[in-house]
C-alpha positions in Angstrom: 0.0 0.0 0.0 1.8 3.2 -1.2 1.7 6.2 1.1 0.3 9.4 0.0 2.0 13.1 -0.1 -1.0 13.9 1.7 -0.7 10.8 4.1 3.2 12.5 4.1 2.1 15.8 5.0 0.4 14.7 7.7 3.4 12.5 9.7 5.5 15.5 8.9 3.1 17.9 11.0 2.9 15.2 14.0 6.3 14.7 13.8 7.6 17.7 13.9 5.8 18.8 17.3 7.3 15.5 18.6 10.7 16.9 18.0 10.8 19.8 18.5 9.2 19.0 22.2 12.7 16.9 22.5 15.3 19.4 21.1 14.9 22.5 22.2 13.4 26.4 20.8 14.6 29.0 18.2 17.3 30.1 20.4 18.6 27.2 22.3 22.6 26.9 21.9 23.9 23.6 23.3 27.6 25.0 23.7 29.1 21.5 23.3 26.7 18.8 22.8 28.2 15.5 23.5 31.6 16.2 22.6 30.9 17.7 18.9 30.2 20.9 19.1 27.4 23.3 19.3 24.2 22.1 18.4 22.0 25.6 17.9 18.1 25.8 17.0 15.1 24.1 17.6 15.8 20.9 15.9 19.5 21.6 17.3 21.5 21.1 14.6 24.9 20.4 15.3 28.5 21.5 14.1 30.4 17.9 13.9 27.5 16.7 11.7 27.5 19.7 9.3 24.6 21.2 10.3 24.7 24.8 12.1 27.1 26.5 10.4 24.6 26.4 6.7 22.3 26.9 8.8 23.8 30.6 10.4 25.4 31.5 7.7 21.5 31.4 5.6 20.7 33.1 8.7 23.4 36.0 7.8 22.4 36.2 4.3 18.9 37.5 5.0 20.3 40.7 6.7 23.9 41.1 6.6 24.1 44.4 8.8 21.8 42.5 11.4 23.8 39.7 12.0 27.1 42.2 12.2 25.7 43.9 14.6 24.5 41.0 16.7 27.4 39.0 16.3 30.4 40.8 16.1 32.8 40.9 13.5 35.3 37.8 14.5 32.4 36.0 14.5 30.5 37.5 11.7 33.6 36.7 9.4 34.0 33.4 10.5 31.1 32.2 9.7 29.9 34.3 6.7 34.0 33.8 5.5 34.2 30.1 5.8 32.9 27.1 3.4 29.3 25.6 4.5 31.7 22.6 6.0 34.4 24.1 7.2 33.0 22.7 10.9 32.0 19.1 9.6 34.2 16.8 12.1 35.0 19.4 14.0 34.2 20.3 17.9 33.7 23.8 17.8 32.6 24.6 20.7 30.4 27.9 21.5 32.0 29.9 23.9 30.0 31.8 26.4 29.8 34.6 24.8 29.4 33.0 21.0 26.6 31.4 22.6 24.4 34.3 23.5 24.7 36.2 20.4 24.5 33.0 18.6 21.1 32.5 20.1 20.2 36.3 19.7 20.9 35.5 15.7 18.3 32.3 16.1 15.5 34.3 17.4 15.4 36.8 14.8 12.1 36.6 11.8 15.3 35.7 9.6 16.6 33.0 12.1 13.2 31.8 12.1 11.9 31.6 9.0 15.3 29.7 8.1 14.9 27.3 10.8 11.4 26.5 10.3 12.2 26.1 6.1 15.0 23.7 7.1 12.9 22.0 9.6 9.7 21.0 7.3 12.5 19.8 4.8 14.9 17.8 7.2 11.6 16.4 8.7 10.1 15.8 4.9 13.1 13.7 4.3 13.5 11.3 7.4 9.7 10.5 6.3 10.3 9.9 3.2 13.1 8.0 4.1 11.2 6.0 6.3 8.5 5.1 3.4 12.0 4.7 1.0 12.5 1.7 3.7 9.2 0.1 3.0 6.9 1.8 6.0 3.6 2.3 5.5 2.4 2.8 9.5 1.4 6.6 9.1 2.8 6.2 13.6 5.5 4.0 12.6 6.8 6.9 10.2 6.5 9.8 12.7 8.8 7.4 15.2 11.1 6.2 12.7 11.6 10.6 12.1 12.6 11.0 15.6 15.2 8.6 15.1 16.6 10.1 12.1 16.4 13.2 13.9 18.1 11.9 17.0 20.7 9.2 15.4 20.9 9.6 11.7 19.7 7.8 8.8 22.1 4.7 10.0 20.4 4.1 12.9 16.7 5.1 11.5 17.4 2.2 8.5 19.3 -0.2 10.8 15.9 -0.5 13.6 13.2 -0.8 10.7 15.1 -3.1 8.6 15.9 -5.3 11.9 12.3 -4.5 13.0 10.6 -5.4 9.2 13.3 -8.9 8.9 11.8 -10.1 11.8 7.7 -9.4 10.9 7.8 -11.1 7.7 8.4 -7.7 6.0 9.0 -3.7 7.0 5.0 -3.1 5.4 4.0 -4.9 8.6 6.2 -3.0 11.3 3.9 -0.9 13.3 4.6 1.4 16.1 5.0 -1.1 19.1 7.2 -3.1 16.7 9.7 -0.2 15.6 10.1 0.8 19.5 10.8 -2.6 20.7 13.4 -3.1 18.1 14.8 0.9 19.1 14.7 -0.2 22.7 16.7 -3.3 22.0 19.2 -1.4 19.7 22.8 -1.0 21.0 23.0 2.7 20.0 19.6 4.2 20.1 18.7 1.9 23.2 20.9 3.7 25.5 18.1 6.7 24.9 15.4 5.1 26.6 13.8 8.0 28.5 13.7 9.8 24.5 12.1 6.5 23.0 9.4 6.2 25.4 8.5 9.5 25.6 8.6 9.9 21.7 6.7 6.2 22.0 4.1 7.7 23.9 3.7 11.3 22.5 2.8 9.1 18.9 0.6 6.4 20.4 -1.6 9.3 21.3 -1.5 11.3 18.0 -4.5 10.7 15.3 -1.9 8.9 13.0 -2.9 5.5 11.9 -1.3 2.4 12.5 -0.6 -1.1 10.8 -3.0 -4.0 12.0 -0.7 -5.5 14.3 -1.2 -9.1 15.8 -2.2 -8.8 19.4 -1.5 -12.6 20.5 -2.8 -13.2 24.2 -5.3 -9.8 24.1 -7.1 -10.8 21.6 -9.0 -13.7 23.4 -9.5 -11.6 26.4 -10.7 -8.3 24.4 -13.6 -10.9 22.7 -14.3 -12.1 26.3 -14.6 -8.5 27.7 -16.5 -7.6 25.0 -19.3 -10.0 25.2 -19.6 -9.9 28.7 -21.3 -7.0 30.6 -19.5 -5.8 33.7 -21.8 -4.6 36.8 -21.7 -1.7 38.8 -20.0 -2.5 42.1 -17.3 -5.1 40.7 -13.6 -4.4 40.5 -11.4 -4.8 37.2 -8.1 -4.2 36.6 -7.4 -0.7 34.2 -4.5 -1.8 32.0 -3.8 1.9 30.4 -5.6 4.2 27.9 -7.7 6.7 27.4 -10.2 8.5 29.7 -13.0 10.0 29.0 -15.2 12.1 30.8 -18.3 11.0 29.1 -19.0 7.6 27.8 -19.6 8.9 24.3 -16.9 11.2 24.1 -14.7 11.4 21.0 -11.5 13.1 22.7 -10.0 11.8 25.7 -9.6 14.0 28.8 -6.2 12.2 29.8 -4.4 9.0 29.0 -3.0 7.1 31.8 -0.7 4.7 30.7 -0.8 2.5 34.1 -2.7 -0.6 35.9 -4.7 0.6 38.6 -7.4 -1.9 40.8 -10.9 0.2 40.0 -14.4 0.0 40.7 -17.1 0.1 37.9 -18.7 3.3 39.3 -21.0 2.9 36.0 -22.5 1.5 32.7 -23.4 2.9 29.4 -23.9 -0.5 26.9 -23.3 0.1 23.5 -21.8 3.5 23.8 -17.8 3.9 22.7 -16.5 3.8 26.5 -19.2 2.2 28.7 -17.6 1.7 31.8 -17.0 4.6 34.3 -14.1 3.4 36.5 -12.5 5.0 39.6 -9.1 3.9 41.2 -9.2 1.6 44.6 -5.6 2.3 44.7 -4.7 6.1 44.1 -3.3 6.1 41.0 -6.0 8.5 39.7 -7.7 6.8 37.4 -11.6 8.7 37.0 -13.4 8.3 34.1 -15.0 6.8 31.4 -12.7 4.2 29.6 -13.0 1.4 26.6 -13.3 -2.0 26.9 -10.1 -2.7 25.9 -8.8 -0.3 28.6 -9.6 -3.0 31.1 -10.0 -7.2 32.0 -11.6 -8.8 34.8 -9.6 -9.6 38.1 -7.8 -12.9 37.6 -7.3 -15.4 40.7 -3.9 -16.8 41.3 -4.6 -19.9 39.8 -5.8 -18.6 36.3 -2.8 -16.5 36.5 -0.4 -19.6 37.3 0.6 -21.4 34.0 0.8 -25.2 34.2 3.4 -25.7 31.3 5.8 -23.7 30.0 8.4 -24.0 27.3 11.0 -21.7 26.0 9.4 -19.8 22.9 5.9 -19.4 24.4 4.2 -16.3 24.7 3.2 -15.2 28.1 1.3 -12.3 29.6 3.1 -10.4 32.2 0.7 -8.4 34.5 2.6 -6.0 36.0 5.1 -6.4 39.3 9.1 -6.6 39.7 11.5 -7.6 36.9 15.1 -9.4 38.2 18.2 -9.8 36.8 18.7 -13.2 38.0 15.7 -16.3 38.7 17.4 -16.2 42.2 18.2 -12.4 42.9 16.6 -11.2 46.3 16.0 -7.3 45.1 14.0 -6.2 41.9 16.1 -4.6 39.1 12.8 -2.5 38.5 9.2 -2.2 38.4 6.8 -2.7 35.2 3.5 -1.6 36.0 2.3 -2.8 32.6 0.6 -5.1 30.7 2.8 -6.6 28.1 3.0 -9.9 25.6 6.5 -11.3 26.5 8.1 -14.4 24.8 9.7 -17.0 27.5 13.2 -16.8 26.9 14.7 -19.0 29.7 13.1 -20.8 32.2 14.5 -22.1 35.8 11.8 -24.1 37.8 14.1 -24.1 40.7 14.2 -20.3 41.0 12.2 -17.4 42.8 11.3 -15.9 39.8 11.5 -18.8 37.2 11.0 -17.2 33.8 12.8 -15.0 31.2 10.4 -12.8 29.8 11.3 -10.1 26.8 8.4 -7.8 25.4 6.8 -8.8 22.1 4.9 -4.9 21.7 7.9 -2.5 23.1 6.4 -2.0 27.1 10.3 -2.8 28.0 9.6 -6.1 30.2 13.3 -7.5 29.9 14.3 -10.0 33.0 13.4 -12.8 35.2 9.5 -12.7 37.0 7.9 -14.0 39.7 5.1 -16.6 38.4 2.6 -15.0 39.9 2.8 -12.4 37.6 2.0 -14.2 34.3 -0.8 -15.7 32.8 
């Protein structure tokens, strides 16, 4: 299925807020990002990488006398003197000084109207370079831009090929497929506060996304759905939207949690019949979905009687370990994720291996109480 200019268009516009929400404003000057140079701008383009000095120096053609006068002449005549690449490789650092006038120059009209041009076409580009690599996912594209933006076209190409190799084809890579595979990636991996927060700023965007597989939810969404909850009983919220009528089209918030809740009240047949409200503080109020939530599970539906290596499992939320036998958590997962068993050892605390299967980051050894 070929994507449109218009379909384009559209991921560029999404993406673009989602970026520029990570990088910084018109005049932000990272003196010395990282060891290679000054990254400037709201898409902070950096030095090393040949990208702020064609960016001032379009700056200083607009209005030479302006950009004299703000800058100085050393600096003025370095960068209007020099070739567009004179800083490629390079660490030129923004002093102090360089960096106030630098970011004086970025907040002009000139500075941005040249940052937002070069912005829509950088952004244009990772997009298309993302449908160049066979996406169609109109969220999967918007992801695989921040990527770009963040690590280069390397790293963008690298995670969706990986990603695509491993679904029978990049057409079938959706968003919780692409941020698994950026999570798991040696470079872009170390980033995971970025990826999650990128993750999460796209899953609630109006981009569509590929029909994805949803193995273990998809027996409990049919069971949910044919069965009507009653007022007064208590379900487990698994994360999503909430609404503040059961008809709404918007949602209010989106709590991307598992809280223990009470069905405070019904609505059959509208888009979010149940109105839930937390028994546990985590703030859930509202009216959510049906696939928001499941029925509280006993112990022993939870507790699988075989398991092999290769199965899929559905972690419910609690501690993750390094070790089947380590005596403190490495973290906590309040999610809901489809893991694949990895390892098993029956003889330990926590006996399985579980690794995410839709990006929630569930990567260790559980307790069994905490799968089903």
């Amino acid at each position: 299925m070929a994507v449109t200019a218009a379909q384009i268009k559209k991921v560029v516009n999404v993406a673009s807020g989602i970026i520029y929400s990570q990088e910084g404003n018109y005049g932000s000057v990272n003196r010395n990002d990282n060891k290679h140079g000054m990254s400037i701008g709201k898409c902070q383009w950096n030095a090393y990488w040949g990208r702020a000095l064609p960016l001032l120096q379009s700056i200083v053609k607009k209005d030479t006398e302006q950009a004299k006068k703000i800058l100085g002449e050393s600096l003025y005549n370095e960068i209007a003197g020099s070739s567009a690449d004179a800083w490629n490789k390079l660490e030129r650092e923004a002093t102090e000084a360089e960096a106030k006038v630098i970011s004086e120059l970025l907040k002009t009209p000139q500075g941005k109207e040249v940052q937002d041009d070069l912005a829509e076409k950088d952004i244009t580009a990772y997009v298309k370079n993302g449908v160049k690599a066979g996406l169609v996912s109109q969220k999967a594209l918007a992801y695989y831009a921040d990527l770009e933006n963040q690590g280069g076209s390397g790293a963008s190409k690298r995670i969706a090929t990986t990603a695509g190799n491993e679904s029978g084809g990049v057409e079938k890579v959706g968003l919780d497929k692409i941020h698994a595979y950026a999570l798991k990636d040696s470079v872009m991996g170390q980033y995971e506060s970025r990826r999650v927060k990128v993750y999460k700023a796209v899953k609630e965007s109006k981009l569509t996304d590929v029909q994805e597989e949803k193995e273990q939810d998809t027996p409990q969404t049919a069971q949910n759905a044919t069965k009507s909850l009653e007022i007064g009983v208590s379900v487990t919220f698994i994360g999503g939207g909430v609404f503040v009528s059961s008809m709404a089209k918007t949602a209010s918030t989106t709590k991307e949690i598992i809280s223990k809740c009470r069905v405070t009240a019904t609505n059959p047949g509208s888009a979010h019949p149940y109105h839930l409200i937390s028994q546990d503080g985590k703030g859930v109020y509202g009216w959510v979905s049906v696939e928001s939530i499941k029925e509280l599970a006993t112990t022993a539906d939870n507790d699988p009687k075989t398991v092999s290596c290769g199965d899929r499992l559905t972690f419910t939320g609690g501690p993750v370990y390094k070790s089947s036998t380590a005596k403190q958590a490495s973290t906590e997962k309040d999610v809901v994720s489809t893991c694949k068993v990895t390892a098993i050892n029956e003889k330990g605390a926590h006996p399985y291996h579980l690794i995410s299967q839709d990006g929630k980051g569930v990567y260790g050894w559980v307790d069994k109480e905490n799968v089903k």
